[in-house]
C-alpha positions in Angstrom: 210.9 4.8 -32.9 209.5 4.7 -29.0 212.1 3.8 -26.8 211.1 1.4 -23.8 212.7 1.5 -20.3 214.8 -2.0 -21.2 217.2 -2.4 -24.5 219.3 -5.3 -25.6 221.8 -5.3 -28.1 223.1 -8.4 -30.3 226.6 -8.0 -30.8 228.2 -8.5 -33.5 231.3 -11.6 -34.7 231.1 -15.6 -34.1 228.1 -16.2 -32.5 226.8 -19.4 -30.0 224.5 -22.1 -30.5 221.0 -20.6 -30.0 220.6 -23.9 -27.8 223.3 -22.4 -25.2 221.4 -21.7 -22.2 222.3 -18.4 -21.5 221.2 -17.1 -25.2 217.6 -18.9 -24.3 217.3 -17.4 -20.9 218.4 -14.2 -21.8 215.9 -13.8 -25.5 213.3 -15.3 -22.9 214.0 -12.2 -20.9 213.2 -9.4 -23.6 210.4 -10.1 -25.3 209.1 -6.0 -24.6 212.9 -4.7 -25.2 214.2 -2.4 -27.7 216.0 -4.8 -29.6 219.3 -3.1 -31.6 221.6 -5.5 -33.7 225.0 -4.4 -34.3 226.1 -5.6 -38.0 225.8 -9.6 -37.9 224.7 -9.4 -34.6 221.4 -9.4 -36.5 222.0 -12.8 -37.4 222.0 -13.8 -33.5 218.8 -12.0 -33.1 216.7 -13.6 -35.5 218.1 -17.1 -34.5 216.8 -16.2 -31.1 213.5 -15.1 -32.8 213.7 -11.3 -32.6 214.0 -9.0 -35.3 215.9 -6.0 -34.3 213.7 -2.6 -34.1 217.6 -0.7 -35.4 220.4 -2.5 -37.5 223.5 -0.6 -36.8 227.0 -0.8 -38.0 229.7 -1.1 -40.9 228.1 -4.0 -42.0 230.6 -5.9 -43.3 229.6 -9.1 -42.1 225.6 -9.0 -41.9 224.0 -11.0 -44.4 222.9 -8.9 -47.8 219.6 -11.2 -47.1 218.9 -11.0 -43.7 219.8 -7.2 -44.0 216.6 -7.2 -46.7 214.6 -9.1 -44.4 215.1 -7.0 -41.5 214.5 -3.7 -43.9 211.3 -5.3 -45.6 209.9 -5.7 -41.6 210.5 -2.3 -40.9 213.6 -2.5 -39.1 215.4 0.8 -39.1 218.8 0.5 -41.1 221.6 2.8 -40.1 224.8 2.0 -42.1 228.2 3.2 -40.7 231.5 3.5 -42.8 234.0 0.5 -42.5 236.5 3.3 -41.6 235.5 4.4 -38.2 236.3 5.7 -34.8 234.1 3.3 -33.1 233.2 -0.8 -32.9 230.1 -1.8 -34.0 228.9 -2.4 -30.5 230.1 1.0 -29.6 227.7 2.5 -31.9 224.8 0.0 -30.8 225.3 1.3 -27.2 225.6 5.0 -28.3 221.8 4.1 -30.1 220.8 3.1 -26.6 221.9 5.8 -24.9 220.1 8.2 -27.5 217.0 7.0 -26.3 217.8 8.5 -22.7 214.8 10.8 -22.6 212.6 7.7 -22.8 214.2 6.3 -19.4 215.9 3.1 -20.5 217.8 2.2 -17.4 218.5 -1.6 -18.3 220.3 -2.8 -20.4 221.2 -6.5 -21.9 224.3 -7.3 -24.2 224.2 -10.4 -25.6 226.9 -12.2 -28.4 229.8 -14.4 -28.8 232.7 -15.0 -25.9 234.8 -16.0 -28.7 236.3 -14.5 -32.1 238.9 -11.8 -30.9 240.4 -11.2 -28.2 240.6 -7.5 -28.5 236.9 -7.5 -29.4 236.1 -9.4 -26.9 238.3 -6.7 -24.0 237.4 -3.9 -25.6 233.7 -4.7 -25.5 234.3 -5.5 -21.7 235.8 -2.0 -21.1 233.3 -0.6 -23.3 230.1 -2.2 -20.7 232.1 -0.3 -18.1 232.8 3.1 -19.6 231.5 6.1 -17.4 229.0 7.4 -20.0 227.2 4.3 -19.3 226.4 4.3 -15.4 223.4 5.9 -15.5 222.2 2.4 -17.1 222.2 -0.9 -15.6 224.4 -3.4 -18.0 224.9 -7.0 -17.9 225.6 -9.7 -20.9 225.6 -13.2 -21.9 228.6 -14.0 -23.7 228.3 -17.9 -24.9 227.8 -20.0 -21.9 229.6 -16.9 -19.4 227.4 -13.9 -17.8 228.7 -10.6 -16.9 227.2 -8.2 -14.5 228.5 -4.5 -14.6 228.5 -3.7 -11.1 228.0 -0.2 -9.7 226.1 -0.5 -6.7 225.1 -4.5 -5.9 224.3 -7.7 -7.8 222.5 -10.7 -6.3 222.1 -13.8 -8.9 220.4 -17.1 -8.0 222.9 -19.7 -9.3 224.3 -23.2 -7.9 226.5 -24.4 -5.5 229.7 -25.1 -7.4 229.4 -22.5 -10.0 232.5 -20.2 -10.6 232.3 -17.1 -10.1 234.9 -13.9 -10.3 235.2 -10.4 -9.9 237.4 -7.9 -11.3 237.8 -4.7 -10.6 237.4 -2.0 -13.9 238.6 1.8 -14.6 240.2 2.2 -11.6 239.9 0.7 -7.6 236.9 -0.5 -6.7 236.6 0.1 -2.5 234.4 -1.7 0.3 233.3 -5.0 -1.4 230.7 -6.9 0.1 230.1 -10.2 -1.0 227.6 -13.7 0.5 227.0 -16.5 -0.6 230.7 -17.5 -1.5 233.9 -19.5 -0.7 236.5 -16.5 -0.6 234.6 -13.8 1.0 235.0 -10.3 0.3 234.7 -8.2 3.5 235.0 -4.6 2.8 238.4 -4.7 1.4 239.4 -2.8 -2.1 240.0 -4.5 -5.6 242.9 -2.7 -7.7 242.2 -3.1 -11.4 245.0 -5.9 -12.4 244.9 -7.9 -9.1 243.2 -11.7 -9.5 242.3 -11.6 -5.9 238.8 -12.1 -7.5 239.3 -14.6 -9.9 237.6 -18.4 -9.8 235.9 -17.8 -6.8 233.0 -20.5 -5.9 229.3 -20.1 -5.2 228.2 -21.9 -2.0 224.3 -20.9 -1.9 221.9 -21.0 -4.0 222.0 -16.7 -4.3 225.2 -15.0 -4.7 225.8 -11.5 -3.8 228.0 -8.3 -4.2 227.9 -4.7 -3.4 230.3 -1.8 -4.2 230.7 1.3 -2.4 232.6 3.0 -5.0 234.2 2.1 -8.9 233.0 -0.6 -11.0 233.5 -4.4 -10.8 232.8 -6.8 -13.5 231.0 -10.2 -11.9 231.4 -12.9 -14.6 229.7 -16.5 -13.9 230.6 -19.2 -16.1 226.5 -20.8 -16.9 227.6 -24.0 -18.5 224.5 -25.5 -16.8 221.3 -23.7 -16.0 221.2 -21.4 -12.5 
């Protein structure tokens, strides 16, 4: 299978309206991606008009028939146990991460803000793990975007949108931020701390840099940036 420098990943669980926005802009966004589904994730990818190039999990809530579908186009199928150490996304982001040698440096979840919570937290820690910093991740949950931060993240957006940031495994030190209400002016964020939370774009371009630790940004995309 040859690898490309960009991946995205359909997650898995209750999926969005392929109308929302965000789903649009972000399928819009990958028409040269490596395209993995993780379980019924499939289902979100071929609503969105991809098939998957790998089909990876327990699948215990993919369609039989789309599953077929998917196989009969030449979609790799790589079935897990239902009795596992790992989520289904897990496994998808472990796929991407085999194809390291091959350079892919970007990388684009995109599924369903609802369904479980733990799934839902879990998949944000997961986005933020270690093992993934050499890639750069961000995600479309339903109408809500999430930029794993590292380094900096600049997103054109409106005036009025919310934004927040949130500081993940471990403090995150000098945060730099433009283009909103509450400003962030070198200061560190301890994981825990809402000092970051429902924070307001003013301009039409948002900004934020880390020196050190991980941050998520997450922007609420009810309307269109």
């Amino acid at each position: 299978m040859e690898c490309v420098k960009s991946a995205v990943v359909f997650s898995g669980g209750p999926h969005p309206e392929v109308t929302a926005p965000s789903v649009f802009r972000a399928s819009a966004a990958v028409d040269a991606a490596f395209v993995v589904a993780a379980d019924s994730g499939l289902h979100l990818a071929l609503a969105c008009g991809r098939m998957p190039d790998l089909v990876i999990g327990d699948m215990d809530s993919v369609d039989p028939p789309l599953l077929d579908q998917a196989r009969q186009a030449g979609a790799e199928i790589r079935p897990f146990p239902a009795d596992k150490d790992a989520t289904d996304l897990e496994l998808a982001l472990e796929a991407v991460m085999a194809c390291e040698a091959h350079e892919i440096r970007n990388l684009t979840v995109i599924g369903s803000g609802s369904g479980r919570v733990d799934h839902l937290f879990g998949g944000l820690l997961l986005l933020a793990a270690e093992r993934f910093a050499n890639m750069r991740i961000d995600a479309f949950f339903d109408s809500t975007y999430v930029a794993i931060v590292r380094d900096s993240w600049e997103f054109s957006a409106e005036p009025g949108q919310v934004l927040s940031v949130m500081a993940l495994n471990g403090t995150a030190c000098g945060i730099v931020s433009r283009g909103l209400r509450w400003t962030f002016g070198g200061e560190a964020l301890e994981p825990g701390s809402t000092r970051g939370v429902s924070n307001e774009i003013l301009d039409s371009v948002a900004h934020i840099s880390v020196e050190s630790g991980v941050v998520a940004v997450i922007l609420n995309q009810e309307r269109e940036p």
